[in-house]
C-alpha positions as CSV (number, residue, x, y, z in Angstrom):
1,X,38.8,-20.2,12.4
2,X,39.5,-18.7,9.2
3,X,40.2,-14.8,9.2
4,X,38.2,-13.4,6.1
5,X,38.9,-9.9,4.4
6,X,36.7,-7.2,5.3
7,X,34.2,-5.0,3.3
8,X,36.2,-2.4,4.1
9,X,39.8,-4.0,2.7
10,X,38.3,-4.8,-0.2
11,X,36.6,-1.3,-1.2
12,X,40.5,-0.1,0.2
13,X,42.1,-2.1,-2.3
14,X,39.3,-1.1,-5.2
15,X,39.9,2.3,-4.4
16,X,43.8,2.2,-4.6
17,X,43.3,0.0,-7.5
18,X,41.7,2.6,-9.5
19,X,43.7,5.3,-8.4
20,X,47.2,3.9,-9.2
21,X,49.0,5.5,-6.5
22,X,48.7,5.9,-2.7
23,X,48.2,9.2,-2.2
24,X,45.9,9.4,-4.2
25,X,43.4,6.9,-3.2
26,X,44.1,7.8,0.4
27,X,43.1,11.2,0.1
28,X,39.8,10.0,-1.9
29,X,39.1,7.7,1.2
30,X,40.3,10.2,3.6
31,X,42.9,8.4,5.4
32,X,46.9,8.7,5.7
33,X,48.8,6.7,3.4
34,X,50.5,4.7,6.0
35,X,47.4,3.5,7.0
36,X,45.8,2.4,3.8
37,X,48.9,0.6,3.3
38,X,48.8,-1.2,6.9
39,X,45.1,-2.0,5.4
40,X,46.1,-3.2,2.1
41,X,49.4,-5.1,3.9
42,X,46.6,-7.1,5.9
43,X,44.4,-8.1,3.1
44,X,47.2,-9.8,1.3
45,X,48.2,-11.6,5.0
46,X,44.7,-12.6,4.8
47,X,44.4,-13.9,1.3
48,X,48.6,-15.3,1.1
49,X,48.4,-13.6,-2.4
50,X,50.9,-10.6,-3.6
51,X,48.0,-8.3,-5.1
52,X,50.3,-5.2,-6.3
53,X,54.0,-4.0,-6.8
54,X,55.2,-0.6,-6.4
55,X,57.0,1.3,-9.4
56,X,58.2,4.4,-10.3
57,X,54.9,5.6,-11.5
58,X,53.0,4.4,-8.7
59,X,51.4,0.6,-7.9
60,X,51.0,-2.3,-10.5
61,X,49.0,-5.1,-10.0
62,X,50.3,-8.3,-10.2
63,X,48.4,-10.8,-12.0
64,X,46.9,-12.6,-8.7
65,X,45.9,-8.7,-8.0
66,X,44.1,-8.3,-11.6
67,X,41.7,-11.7,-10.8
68,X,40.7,-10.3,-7.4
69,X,40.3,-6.9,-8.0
70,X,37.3,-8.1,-10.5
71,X,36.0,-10.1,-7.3
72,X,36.5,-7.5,-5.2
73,X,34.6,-4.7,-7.4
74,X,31.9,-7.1,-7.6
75,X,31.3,-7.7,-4.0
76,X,31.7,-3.8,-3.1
77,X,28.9,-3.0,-6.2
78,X,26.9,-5.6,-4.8
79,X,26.7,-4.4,-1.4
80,X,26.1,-0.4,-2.6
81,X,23.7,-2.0,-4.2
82,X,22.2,-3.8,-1.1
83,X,22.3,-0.6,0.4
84,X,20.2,1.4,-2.4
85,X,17.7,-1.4,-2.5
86,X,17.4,-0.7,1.2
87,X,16.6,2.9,0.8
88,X,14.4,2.8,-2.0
89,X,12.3,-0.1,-0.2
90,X,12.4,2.2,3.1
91,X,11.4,5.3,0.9
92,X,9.8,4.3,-2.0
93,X,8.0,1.9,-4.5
94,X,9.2,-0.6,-5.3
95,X,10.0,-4.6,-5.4
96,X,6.0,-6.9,-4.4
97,X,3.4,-5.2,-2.1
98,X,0.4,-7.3,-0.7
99,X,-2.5,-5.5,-0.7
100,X,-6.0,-6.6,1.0
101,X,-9.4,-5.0,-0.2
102,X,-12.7,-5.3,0.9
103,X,-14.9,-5.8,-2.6
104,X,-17.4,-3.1,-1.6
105,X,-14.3,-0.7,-2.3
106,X,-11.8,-1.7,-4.2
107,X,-13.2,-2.3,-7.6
108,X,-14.5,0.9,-7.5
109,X,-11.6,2.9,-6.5
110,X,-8.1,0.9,-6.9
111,X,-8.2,0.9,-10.5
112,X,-7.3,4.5,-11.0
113,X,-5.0,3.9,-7.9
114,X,-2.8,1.2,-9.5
115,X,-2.9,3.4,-13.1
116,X,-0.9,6.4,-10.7
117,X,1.1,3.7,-9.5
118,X,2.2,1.8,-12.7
119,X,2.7,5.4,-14.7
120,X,4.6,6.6,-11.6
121,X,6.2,3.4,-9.7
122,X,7.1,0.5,-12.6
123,X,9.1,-1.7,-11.0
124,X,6.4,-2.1,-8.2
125,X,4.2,-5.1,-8.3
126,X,1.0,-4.6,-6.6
127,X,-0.9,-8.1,-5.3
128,X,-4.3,-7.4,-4.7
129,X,-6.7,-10.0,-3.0
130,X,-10.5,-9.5,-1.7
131,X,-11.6,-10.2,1.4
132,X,-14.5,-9.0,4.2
133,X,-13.3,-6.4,6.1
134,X,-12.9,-9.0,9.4
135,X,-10.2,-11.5,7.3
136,X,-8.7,-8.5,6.0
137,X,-7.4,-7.3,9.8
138,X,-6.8,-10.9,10.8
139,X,-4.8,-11.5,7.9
140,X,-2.8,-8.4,8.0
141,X,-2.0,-9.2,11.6
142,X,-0.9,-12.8,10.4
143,X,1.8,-10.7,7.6
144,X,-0.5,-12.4,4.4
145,X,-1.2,-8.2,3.8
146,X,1.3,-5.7,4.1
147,X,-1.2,-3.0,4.1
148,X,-5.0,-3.0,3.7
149,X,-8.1,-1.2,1.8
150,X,-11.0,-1.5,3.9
151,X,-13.7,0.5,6.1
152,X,-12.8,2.8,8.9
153,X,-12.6,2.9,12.4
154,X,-9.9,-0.2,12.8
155,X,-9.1,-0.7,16.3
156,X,-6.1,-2.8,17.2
157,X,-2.6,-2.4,18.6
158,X,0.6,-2.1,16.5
159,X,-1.2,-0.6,13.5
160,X,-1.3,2.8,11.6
161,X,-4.5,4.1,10.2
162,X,-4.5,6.5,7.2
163,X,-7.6,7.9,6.8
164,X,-8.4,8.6,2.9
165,X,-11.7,10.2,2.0
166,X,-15.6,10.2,3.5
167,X,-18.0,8.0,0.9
168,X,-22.0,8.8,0.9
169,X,-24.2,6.3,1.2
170,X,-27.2,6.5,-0.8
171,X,-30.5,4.6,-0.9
172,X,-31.4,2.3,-3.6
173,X,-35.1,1.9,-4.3
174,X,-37.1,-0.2,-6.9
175,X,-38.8,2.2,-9.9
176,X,-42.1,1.7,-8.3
177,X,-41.2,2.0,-4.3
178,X,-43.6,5.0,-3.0
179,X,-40.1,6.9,-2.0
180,X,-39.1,6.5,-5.5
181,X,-41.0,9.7,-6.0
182,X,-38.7,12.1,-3.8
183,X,-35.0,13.4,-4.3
184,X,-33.8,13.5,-1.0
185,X,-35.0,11.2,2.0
186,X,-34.9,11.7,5.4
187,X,-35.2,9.7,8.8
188,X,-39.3,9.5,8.7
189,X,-39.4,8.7,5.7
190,X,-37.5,5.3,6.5
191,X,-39.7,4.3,9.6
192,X,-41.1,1.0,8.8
193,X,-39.1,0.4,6.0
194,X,-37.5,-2.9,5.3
195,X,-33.9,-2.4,4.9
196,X,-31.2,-4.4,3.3
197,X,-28.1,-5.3,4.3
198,X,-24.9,-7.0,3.8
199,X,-23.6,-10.0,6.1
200,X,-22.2,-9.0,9.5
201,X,-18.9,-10.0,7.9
202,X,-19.3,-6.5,6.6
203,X,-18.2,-3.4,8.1
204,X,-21.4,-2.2,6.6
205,X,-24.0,-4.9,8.4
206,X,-23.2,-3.0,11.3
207,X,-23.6,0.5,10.3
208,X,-27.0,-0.2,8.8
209,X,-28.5,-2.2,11.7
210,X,-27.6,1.1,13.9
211,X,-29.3,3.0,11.4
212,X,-32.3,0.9,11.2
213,X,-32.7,1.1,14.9
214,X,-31.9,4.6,14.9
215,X,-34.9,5.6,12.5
216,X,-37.5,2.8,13.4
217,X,-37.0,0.6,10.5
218,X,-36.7,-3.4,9.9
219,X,-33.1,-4.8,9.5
220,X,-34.0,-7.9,6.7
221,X,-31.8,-10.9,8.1
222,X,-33.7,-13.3,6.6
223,X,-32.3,-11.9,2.9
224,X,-28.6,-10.9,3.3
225,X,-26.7,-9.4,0.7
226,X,-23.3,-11.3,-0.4
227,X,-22.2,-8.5,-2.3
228,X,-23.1,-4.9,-3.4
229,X,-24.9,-6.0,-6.8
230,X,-26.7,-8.5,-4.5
231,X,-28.3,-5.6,-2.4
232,X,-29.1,-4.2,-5.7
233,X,-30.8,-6.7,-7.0
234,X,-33.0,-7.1,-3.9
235,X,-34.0,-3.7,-3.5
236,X,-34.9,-3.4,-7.2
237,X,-37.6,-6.7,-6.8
238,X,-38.8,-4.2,-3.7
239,X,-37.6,-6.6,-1.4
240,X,-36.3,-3.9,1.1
241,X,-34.4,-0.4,0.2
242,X,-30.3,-1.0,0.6
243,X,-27.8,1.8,1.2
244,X,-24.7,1.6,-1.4
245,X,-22.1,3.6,-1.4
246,X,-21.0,6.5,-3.6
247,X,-18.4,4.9,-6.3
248,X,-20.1,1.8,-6.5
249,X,-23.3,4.1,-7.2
250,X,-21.2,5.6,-10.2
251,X,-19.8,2.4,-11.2
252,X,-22.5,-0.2,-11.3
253,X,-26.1,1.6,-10.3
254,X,-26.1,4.6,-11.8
255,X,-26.5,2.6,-15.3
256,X,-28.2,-0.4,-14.5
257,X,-31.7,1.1,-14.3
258,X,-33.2,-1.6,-12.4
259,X,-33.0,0.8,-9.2
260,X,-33.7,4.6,-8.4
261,X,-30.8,6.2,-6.1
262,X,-31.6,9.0,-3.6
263,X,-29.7,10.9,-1.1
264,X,-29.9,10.5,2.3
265,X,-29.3,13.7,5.4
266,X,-28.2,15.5,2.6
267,X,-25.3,13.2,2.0
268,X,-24.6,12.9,5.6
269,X,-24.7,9.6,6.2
270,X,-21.3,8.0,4.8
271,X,-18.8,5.6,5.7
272,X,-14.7,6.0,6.4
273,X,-12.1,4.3,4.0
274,X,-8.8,4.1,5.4
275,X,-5.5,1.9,4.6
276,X,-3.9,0.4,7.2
277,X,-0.2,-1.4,7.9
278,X,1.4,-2.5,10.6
279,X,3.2,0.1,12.3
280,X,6.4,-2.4,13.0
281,X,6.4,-3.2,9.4
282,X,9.6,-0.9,8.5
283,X,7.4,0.5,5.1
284,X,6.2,3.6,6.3
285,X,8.0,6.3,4.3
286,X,6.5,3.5,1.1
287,X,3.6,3.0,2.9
288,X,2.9,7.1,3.2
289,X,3.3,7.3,-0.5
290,X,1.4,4.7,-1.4
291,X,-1.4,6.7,0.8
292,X,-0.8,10.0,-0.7
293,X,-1.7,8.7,-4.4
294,X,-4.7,7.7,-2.9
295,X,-5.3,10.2,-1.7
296,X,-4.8,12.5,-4.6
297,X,-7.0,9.9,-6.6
298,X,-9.8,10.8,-4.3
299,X,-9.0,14.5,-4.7
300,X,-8.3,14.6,-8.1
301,X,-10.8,12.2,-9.5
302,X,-13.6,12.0,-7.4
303,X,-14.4,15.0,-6.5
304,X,-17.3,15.8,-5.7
305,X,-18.5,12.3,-5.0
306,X,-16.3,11.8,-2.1
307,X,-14.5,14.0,0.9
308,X,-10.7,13.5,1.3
309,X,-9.9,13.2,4.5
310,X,-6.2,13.8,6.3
């Protein structure tokens, strides 16, 4: 078997290199001379090459040496550069991150996100793809996400939760419904009602049909929403009244006109939005930053509509 020089004999060599003398580069590397020069002694065993001659002044390198110290300063930049990719991937931003978003979210809240991110993090590449909350979790157990956008509580093993902010949901009504009239609803006022709601692909689906049975009203199956402008849509030919959330509300509803929006419990009634990795993943210092911008774009630019939460 072939005996190959070491990381070490090579950064030795570099080192003394550079220096010109011995005792110089030993004390840089903090070791006696007699043993950098047992270390040097072995490279050139190792390679069959004469890399230096001592003088008067100190070492000269022979002409074999010259051609393999510019290998040999290669391979040691190389490999502090390994090391500094390492740490900034541990600690940082950087390199391709997969996100997973579920579409009653994201396009209401990741586009300020991935502003903060490209202003403060411009090497990262951010991959974002949609999915229903259900797919997102399977697929971030399967490693297609490296961390996912979606409705909270997440319960499985091996994974951190990072819970980001509290989002209202409001009730959408058609100009003419008879609640149209009032600015705040409560639970009797529901009672009966037909209510709208998303597939049970949907973290939402789930929260709605406990709501519905909660205040006496009519889950609609027979009309489910595929998306939020869907729901919309429905509740605006008085097909049922829908709950959407907050941002979407300021996003898409708020200028449509099609639909009156009114608050519900006095803003009580809301749903948790969380990111969540797998806690084997090795990203979490990255991951934790990636969180706190989010969470300072809820803080910062939201406020009001939604509640940061820690």
């Amino acid at each position: 078997m072939t005996t190959r020089p070491s990381l070490r004999q090579m950064r030795y060599f570099v080192a003394l290199a550079e220096a010109g003398q011995y005792r110089r580069a030993a004390e840089s590397l903090g070791l006696s001379q007699p043993s950098l020069s047992l270390q040097i002694g072995n490279l050139e065993k190792i390679l069959r090459l004469t890399l230096l001659e001592r003088g008067r002044r100190g070492i000269v390198l022979t002409a074999q040496g010259r051609d393999v110290l510019v290998r040999a300063r290669r391979i040691v930049d190389e490999v502090d550069a390994l090391t500094g990719l390492a740490e900034t991937l541990r600690h940082g931003l950087t390199g391709t991150l997969r996100l997973g978003s579920t579409p009653t979210i994201g396009p209401y809240f990741l586009p300020r996100v991935v502003r903060r991110l490209h202003a403060d993090f411009p090497d990262l590449r951010l991959i974002v793809r949609d999915g229903a909350p259900r797919d997102l979790l399977e697929d971030l157990q399967a490693g297609v996400h490296d961390l996912i956008l979606t409705q909270l509580p997440v319960q499985a093993r091996s994974l951190t939760v990072a819970r980001l902010f509290r989002e209202p949901l409001r009730v959408a009504l058609a100009q003419d419904h008879p609640l149209a009239g009032r600015e705040m609803l409560m639970d009797a006022d529901l009672a009966g009602q037909d209510i709208l709601s998303l597939s049970p692909a949907f973290a939402l689906h789930s929260q709605i049909a406990a709501l519905a049975d909660e205040v006496g009203a009519q889950l609609r199956q027979d009309y489910e929403g595929t998306s939020l402008d869907a729901l919309r849509q429905m509740a605006a030919m008085r097909m049922g009244v829908a709950f959407l959330p907050a941002l979407y509300i300021k996003s898409e509803a708020s200028s449509s006109g099609d639909v009156v929006v009114r608050r519900f419990r006095r803003d009580a009634f809301y749903r948790s939005v969380g990111l969540v990795w797998r806690s084997n993943a090795g990203q979490g210092g990255a991951y934790q930053r990636f969180t706190d911008i989010a969470r300072a774009v809820a803080r910062e630019e939201f406020k009001g509509l939604v509640t940061p939460e820690s």
